[in-house]
Each structure stands twice: as C-alpha cells, then as structure tokens.
Backbone and ligand atoms as CSV (ligand in chain L), in Angstrom:
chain,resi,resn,atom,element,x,y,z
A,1,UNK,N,N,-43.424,-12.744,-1.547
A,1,UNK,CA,C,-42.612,-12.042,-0.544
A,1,UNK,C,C,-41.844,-13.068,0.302
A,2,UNK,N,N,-40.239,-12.647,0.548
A,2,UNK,CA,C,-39.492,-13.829,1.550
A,2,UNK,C,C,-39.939,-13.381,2.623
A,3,UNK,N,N,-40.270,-14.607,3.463
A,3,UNK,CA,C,-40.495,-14.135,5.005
A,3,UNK,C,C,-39.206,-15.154,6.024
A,4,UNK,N,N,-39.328,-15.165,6.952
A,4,UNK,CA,C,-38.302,-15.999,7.605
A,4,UNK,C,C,-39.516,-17.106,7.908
A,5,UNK,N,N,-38.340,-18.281,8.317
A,5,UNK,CA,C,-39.322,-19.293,8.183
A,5,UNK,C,C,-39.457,-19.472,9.673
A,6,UNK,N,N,-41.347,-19.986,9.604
A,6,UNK,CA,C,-41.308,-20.185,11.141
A,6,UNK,C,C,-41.264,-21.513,11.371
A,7,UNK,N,N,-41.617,-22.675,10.608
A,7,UNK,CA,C,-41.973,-23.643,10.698
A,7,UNK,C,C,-42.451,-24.539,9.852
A,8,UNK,N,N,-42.487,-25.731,10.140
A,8,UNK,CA,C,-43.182,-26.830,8.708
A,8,UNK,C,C,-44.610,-26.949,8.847
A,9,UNK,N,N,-45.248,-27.182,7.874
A,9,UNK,CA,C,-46.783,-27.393,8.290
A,9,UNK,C,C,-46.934,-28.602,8.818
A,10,UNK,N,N,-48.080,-29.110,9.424
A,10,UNK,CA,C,-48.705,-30.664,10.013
A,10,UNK,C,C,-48.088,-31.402,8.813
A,11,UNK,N,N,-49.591,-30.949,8.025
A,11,UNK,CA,C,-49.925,-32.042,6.741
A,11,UNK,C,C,-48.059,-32.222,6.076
A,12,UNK,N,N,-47.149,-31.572,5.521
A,12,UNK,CA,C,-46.447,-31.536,5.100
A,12,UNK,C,C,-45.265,-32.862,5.431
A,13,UNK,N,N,-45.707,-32.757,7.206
A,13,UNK,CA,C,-44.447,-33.365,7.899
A,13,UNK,C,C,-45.160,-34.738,7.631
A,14,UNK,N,N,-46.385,-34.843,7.564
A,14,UNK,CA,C,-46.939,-35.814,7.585
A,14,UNK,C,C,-46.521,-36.998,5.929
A,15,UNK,N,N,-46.848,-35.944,5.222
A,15,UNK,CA,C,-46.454,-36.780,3.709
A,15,UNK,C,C,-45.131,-37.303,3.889
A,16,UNK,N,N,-44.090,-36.265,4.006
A,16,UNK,CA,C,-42.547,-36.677,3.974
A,16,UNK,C,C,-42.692,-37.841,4.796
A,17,UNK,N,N,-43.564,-37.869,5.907
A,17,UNK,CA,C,-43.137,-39.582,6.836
A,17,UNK,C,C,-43.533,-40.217,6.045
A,18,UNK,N,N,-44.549,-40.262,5.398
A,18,UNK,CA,C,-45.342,-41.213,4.443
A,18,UNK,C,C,-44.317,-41.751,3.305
A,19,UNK,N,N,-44.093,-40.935,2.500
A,19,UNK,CA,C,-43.089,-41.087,1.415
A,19,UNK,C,C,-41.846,-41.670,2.407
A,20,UNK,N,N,-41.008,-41.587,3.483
A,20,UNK,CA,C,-40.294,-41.941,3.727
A,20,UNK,C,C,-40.090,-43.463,4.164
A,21,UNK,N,N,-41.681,-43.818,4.739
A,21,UNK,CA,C,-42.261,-45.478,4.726
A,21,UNK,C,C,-41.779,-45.968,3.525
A,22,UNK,N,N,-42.411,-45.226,2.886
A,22,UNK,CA,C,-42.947,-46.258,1.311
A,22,UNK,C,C,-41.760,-46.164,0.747
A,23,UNK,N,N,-40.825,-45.442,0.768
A,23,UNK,CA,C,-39.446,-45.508,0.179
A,23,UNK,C,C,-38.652,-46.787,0.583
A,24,UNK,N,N,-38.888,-47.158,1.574
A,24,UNK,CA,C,-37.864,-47.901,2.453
A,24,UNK,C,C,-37.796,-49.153,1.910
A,25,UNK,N,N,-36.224,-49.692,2.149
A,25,UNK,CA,C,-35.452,-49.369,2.787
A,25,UNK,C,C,-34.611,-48.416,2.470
A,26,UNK,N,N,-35.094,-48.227,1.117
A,26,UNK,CA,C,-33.928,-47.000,0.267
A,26,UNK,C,C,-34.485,-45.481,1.101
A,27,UNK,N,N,-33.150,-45.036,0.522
A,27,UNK,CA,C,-33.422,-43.685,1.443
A,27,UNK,C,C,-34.400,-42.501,0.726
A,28,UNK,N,N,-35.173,-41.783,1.292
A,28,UNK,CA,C,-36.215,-40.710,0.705
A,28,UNK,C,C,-35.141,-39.490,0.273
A,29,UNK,N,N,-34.945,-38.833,-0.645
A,29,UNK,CA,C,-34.399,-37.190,-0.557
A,29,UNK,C,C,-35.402,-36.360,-1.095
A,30,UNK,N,N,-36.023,-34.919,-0.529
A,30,UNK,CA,C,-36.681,-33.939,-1.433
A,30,UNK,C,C,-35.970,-33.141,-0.857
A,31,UNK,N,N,-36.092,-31.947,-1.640
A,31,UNK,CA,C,-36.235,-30.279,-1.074
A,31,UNK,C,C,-37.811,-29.681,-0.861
A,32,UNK,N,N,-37.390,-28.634,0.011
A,32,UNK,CA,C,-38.380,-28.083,0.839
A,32,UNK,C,C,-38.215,-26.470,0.493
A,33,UNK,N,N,-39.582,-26.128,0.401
A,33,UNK,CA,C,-40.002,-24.737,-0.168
A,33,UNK,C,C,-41.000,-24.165,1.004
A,34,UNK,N,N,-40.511,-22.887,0.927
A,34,UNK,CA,C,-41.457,-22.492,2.316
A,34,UNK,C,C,-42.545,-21.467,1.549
A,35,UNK,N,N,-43.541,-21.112,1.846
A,35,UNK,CA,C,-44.805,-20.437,1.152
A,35,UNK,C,C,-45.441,-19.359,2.705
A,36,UNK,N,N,-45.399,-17.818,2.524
A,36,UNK,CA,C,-45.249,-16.927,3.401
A,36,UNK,C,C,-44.989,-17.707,4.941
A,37,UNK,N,N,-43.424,-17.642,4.655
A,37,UNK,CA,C,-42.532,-18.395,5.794
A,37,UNK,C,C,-43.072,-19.779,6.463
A,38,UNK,N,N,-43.959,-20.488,5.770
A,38,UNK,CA,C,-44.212,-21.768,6.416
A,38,UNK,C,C,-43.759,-23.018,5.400
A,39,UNK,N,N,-42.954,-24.093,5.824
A,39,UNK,CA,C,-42.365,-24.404,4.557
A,39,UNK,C,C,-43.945,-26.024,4.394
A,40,UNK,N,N,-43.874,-25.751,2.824
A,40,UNK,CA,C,-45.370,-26.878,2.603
A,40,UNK,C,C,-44.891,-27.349,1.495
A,41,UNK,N,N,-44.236,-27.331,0.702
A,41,UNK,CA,C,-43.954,-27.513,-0.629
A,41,UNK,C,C,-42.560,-28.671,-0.377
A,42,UNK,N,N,-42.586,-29.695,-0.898
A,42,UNK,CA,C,-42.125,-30.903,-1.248
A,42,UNK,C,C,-41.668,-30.804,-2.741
A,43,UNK,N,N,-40.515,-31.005,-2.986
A,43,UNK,CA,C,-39.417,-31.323,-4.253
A,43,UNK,C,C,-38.774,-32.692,-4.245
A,44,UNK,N,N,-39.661,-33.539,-4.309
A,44,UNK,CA,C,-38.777,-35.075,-4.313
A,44,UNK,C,C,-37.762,-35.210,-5.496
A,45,UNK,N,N,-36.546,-35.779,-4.877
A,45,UNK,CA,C,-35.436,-35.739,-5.362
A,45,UNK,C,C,-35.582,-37.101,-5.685
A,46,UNK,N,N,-35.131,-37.587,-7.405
A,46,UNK,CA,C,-34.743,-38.888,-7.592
A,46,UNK,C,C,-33.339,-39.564,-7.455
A,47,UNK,N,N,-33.110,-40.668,-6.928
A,47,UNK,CA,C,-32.028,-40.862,-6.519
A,47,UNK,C,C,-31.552,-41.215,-5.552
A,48,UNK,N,N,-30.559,-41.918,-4.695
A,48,UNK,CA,C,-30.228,-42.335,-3.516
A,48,UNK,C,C,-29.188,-41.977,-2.974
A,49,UNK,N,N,-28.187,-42.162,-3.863
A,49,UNK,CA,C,-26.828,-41.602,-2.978
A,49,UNK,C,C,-26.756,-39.819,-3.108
A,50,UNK,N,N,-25.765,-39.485,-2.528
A,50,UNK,CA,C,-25.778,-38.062,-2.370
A,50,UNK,C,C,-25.036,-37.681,-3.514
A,51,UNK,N,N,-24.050,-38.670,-4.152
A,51,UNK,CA,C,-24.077,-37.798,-5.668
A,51,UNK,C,C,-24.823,-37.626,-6.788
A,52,UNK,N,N,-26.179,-38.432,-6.942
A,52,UNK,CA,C,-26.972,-38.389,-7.683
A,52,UNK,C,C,-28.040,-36.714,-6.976
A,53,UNK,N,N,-28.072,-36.778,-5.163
A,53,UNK,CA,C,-28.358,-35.584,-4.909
A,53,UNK,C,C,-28.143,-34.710,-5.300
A,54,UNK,N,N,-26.794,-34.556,-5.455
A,54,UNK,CA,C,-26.622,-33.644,-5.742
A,54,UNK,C,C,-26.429,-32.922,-7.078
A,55,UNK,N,N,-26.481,-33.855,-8.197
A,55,UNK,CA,C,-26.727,-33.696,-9.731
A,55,UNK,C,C,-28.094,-33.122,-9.530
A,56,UNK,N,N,-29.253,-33.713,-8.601
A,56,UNK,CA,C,-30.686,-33.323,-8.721
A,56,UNK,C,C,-30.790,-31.808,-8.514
A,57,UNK,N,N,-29.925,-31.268,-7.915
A,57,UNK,CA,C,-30.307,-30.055,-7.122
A,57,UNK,C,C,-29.943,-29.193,-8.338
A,58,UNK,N,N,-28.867,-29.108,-8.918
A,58,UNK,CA,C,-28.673,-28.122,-10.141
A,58,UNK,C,C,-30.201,-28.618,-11.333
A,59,UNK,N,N,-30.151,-29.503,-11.358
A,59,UNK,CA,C,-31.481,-29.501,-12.143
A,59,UNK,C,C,-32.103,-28.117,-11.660
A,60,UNK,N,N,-32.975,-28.770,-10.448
A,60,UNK,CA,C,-33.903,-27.944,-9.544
A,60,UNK,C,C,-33.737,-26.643,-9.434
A,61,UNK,N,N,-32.420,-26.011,-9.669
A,61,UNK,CA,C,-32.046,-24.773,-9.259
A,61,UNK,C,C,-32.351,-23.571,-10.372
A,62,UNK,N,N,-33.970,-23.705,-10.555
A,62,UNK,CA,C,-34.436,-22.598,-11.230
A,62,UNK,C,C,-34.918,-21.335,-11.296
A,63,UNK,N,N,-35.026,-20.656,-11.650
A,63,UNK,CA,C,-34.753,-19.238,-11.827
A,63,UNK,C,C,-36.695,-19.544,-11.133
A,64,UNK,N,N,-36.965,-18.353,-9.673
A,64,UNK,CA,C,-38.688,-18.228,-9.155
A,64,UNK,C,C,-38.314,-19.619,-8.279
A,65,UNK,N,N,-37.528,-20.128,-7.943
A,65,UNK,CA,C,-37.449,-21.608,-6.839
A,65,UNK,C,C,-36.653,-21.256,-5.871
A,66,UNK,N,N,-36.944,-21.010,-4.855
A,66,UNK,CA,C,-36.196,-20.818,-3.557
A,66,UNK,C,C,-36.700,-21.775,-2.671
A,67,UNK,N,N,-35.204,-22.511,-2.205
A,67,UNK,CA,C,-34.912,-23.757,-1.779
A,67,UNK,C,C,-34.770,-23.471,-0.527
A,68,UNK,N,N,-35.528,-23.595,0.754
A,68,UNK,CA,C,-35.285,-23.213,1.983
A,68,UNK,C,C,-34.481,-24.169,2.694
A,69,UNK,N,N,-34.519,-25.612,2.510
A,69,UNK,CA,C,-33.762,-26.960,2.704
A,69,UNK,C,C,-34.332,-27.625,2.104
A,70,UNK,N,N,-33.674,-28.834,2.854
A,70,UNK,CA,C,-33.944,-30.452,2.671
A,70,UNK,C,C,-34.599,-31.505,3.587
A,71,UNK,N,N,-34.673,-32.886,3.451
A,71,UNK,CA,C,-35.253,-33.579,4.252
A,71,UNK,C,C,-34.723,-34.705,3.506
A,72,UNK,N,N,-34.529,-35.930,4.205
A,72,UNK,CA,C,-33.281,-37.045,3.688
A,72,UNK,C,C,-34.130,-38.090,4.834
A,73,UNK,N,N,-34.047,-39.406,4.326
A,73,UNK,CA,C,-33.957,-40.384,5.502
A,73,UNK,C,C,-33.197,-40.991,5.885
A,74,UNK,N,N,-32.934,-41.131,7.077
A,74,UNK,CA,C,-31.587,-41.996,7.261
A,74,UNK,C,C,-32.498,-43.669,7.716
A,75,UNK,N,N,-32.636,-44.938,7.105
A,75,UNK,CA,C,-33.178,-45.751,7.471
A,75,UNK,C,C,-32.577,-46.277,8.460
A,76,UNK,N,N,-31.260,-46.472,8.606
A,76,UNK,CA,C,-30.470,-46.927,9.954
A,76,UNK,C,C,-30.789,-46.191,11.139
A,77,UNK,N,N,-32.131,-45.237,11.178
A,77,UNK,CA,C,-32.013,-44.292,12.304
A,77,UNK,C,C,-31.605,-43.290,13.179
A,78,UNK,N,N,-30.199,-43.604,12.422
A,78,UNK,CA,C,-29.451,-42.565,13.236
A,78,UNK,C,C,-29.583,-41.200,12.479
A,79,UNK,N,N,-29.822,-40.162,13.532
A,79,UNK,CA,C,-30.294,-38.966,13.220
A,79,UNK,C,C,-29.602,-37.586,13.294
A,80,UNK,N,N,-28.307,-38.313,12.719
A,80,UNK,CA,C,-26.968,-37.096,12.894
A,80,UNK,C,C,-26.771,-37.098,11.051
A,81,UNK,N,N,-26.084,-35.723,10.885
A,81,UNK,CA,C,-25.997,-36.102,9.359
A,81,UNK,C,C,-24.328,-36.482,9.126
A,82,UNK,N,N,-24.440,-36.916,8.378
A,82,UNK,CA,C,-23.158,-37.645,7.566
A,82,UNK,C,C,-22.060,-35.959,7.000
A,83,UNK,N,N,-20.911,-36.420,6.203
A,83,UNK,CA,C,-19.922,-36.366,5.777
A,83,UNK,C,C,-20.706,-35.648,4.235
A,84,UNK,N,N,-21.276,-37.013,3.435
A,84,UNK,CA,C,-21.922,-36.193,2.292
A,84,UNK,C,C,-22.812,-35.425,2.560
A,85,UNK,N,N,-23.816,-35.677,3.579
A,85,UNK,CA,C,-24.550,-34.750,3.982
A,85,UNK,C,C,-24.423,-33.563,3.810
A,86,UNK,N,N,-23.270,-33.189,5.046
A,86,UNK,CA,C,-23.059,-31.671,4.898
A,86,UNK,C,C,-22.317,-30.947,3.921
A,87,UNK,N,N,-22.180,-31.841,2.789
A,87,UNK,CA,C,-22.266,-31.125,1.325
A,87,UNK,C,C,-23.279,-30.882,0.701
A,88,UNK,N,N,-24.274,-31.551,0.951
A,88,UNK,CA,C,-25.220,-31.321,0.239
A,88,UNK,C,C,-25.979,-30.777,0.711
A,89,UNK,N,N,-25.725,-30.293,2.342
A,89,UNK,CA,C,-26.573,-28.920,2.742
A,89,UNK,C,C,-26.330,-27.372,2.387
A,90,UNK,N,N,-25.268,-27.264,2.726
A,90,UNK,CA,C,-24.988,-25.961,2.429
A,90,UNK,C,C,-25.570,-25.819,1.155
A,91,UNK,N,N,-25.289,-25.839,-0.007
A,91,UNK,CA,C,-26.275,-25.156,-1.266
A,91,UNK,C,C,-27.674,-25.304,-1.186
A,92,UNK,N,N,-28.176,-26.015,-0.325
A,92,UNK,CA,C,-29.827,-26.471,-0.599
A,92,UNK,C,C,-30.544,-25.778,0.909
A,93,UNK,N,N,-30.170,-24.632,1.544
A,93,UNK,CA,C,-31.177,-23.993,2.599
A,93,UNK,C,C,-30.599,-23.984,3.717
A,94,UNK,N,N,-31.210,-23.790,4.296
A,94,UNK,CA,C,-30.660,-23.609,5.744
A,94,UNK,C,C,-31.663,-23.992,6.974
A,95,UNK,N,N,-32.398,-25.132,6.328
A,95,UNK,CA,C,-32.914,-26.249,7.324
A,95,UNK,C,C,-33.069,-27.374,6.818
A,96,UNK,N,N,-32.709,-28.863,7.206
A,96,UNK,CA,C,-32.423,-30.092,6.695
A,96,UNK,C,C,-32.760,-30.927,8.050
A,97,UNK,N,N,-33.591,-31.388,7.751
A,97,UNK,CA,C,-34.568,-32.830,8.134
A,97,UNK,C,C,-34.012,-34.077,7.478
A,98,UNK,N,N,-33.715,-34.913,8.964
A,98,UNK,CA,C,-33.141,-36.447,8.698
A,98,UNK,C,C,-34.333,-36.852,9.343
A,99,UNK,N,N,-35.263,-37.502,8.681
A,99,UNK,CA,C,-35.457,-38.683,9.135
A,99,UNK,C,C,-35.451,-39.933,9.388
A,100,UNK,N,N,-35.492,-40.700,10.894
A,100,UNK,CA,C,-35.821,-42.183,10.802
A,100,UNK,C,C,-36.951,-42.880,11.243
A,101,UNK,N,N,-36.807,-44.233,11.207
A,101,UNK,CA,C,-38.246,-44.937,11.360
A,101,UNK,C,C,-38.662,-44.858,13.162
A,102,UNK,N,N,-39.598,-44.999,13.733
A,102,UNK,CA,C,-40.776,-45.212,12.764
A,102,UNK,C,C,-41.652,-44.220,12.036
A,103,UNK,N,N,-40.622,-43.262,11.519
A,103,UNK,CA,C,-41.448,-41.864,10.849
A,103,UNK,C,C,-42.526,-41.155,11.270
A,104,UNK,N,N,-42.460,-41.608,12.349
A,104,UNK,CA,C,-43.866,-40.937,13.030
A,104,UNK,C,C,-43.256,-38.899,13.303
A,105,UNK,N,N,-44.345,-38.432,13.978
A,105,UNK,CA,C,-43.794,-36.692,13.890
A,105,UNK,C,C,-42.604,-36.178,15.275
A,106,UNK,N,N,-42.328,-37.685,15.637
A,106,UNK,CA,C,-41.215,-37.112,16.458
A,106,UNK,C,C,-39.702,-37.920,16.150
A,107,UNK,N,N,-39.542,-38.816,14.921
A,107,UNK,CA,C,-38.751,-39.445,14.856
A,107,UNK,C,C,-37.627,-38.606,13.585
A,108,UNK,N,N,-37.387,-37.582,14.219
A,108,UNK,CA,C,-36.692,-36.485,12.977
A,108,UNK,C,C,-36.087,-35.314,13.264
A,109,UNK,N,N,-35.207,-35.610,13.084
A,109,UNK,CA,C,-34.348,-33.670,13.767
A,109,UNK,C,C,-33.928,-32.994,12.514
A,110,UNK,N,N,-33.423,-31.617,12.579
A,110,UNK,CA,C,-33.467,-30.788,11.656
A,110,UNK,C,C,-31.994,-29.960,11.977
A,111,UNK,N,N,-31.361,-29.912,11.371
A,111,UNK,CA,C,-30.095,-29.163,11.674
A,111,UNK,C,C,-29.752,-27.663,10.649
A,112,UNK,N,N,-29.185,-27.218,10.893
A,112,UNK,CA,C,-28.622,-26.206,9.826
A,112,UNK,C,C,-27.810,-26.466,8.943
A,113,UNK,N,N,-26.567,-25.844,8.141
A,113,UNK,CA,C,-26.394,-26.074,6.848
A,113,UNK,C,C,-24.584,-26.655,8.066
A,114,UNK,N,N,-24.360,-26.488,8.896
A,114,UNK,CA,C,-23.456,-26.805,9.467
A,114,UNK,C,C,-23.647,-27.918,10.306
A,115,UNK,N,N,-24.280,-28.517,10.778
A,115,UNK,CA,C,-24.588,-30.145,11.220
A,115,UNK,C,C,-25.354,-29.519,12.354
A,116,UNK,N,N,-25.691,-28.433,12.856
A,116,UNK,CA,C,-26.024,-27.989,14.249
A,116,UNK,C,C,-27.591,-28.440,14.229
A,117,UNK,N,N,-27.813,-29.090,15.694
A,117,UNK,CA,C,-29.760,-28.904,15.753
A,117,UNK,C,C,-30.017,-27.767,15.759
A,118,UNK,N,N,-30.777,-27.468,15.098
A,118,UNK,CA,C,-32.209,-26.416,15.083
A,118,UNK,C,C,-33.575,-27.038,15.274
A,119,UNK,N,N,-34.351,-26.013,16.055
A,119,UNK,CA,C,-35.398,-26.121,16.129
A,119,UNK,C,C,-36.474,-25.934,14.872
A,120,UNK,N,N,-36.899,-26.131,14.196
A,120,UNK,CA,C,-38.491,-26.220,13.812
A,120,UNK,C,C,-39.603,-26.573,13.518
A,121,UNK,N,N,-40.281,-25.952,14.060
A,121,UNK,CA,C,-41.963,-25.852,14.567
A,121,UNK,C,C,-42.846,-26.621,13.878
A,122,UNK,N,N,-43.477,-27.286,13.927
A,122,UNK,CA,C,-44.509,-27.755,13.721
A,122,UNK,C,C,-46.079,-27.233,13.866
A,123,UNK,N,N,-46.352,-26.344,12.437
A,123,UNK,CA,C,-47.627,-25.834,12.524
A,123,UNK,C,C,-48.521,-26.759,11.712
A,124,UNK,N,N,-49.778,-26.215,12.464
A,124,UNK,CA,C,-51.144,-26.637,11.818
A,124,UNK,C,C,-51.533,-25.894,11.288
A,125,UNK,N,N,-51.935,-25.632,9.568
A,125,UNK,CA,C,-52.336,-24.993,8.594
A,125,UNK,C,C,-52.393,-25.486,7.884
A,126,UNK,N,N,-54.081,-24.496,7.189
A,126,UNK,CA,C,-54.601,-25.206,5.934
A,126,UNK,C,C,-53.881,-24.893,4.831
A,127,UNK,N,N,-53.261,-26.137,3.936
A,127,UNK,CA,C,-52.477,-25.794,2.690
A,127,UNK,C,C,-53.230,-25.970,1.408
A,128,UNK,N,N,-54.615,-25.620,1.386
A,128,UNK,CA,C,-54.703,-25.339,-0.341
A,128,UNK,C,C,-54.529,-24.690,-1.146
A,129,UNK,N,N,-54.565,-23.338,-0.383
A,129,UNK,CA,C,-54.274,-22.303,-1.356
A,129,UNK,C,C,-52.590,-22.602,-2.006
A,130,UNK,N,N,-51.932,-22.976,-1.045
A,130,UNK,CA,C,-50.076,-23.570,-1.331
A,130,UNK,C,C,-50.462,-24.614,-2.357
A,131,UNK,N,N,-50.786,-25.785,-2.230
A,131,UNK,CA,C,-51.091,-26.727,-3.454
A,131,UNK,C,C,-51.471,-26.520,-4.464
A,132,UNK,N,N,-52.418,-25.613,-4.617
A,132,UNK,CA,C,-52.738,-24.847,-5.993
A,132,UNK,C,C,-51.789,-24.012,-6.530
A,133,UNK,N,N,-50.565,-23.136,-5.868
A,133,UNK,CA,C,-50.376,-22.508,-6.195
A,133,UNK,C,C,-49.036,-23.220,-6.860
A,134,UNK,N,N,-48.797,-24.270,-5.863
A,134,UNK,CA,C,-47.720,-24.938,-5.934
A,134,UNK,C,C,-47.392,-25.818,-7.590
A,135,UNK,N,N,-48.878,-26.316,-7.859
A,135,UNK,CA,C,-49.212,-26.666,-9.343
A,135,UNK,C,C,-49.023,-25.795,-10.569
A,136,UNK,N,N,-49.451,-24.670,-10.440
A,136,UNK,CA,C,-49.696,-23.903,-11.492
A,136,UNK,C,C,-48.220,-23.431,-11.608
A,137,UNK,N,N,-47.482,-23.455,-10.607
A,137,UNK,CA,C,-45.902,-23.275,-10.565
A,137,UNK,C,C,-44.940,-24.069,-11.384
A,138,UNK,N,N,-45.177,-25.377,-10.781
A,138,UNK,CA,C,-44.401,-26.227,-11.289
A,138,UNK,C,C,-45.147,-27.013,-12.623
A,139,UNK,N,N,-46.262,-26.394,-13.198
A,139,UNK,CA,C,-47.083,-26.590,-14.781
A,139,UNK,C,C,-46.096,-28.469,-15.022
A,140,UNK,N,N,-45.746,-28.766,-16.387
A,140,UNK,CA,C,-45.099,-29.920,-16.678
A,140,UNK,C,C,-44.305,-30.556,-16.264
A,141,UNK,N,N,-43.386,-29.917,-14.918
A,141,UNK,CA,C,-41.923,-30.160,-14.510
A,141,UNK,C,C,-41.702,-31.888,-14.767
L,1,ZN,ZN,ZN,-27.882,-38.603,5.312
C-alpha cells in the first residue's frame, strides 16, 4: 500500500553516512524506497557523475519499484543542489538528500524535485521486517 512519506528511518540515515565516508572522496549516489511511508530501503547507484546517474536510474526503473528519491554526496560540502542535480531529481521522487562531511545526522538537507528545502523526519524504527522483505524483492539484482 502507498502511504505518504513521513520520514527516513535512524538506522537508514545512518548507513547512507557510512557509505558516504567510505565512498570519499568520490561522491556516494543511491535511491531511496519508502516501506509503509517510512523510507528504509537503499538503491546504491554505481557511478559518479550525474550522467552515469542517470543511465543507472532507467536500469532501476522496474516494474513493483517505487522510487520515492535520492540521496547524493556533495564532498565539497556544500549542501545546495547543482544544475545536473535538478535533472536528475525530478524523475527519481520527490525527496533528495545531499550530503556532506562530516556525515554525521545533521550534516544533510533534503530538498524537493525543484531545489526547495524540505523537511524530513528522522524516525526511530525497527527495520527487519523491511530488510527481509527488501531481499526477497530484489532476489539476484
Ligand atoms: Zn550534487
């Protein structure tokens, strides 16, 4: 069932910082999947520049996959999105997370598919039942 989204989970925001460390200095890209309106599900995108992004996303764009946004790092910090950016938002959701260092859970804003801040939430919830389900979903991908 679609619900509206309320928010990202803890654990969730937590990996993307993680992966966004360990990426560095190159930049992180996934998409983000929300599971009864909380988004937990991570789609790491291979690739760096935004035209390889955006080759990734038609991959991704499969029939049972609803893409709520994105999440990108910007390593230079700055936490406005770019030019390619906001091409590569509009088709991929309608919430997009830049992050920069030091990736911690406040170093990251989230805009809409038009460059605007938006707010969202940061919940605490248990995601196993999402991880399991999230597996048996994506079987060989
Ligand atoms: Zn960017």
């Amino acid at each position: 069932m679609r619900r509206r989204v309320q928010g990202i989970a803890k654990d969730t925001l937590s990996f993307i910082m993680e992966a966004c460390r360990d990426t560095m200095p190159r930049e992180f890209a996934a998409l983000l999947r929300a599971e009864d309106g909380i988004i937990s599900d991570v789609l790491i995108l291979p690739g760096t520049d935004s035209n390889e992004r955006q080759a990734s996303v038609k991959l991704y764009m499969l029939p049972n996959m609803q893409i709520v946004g994105s999440v990108h790092s910007h390593p230079n910090g700055v936490l406005r999105p770019s030019g390619p950016d906001l091409a590569f938002f509009s088709p991929t959701g309608s919430y997009h997370l830049i992050a920069g260092p030091p990736f911690d859970e406040r170093s990251w804003a989230c805009f809409d598919p038009s460059g605007n801040p938006r707010v969202l939430e940061i919940l605490d919830v248990d995601l196993e039942d999402d991880i399991d389900g999230f597996l048996d979903e994506e079987g060989d991908f």
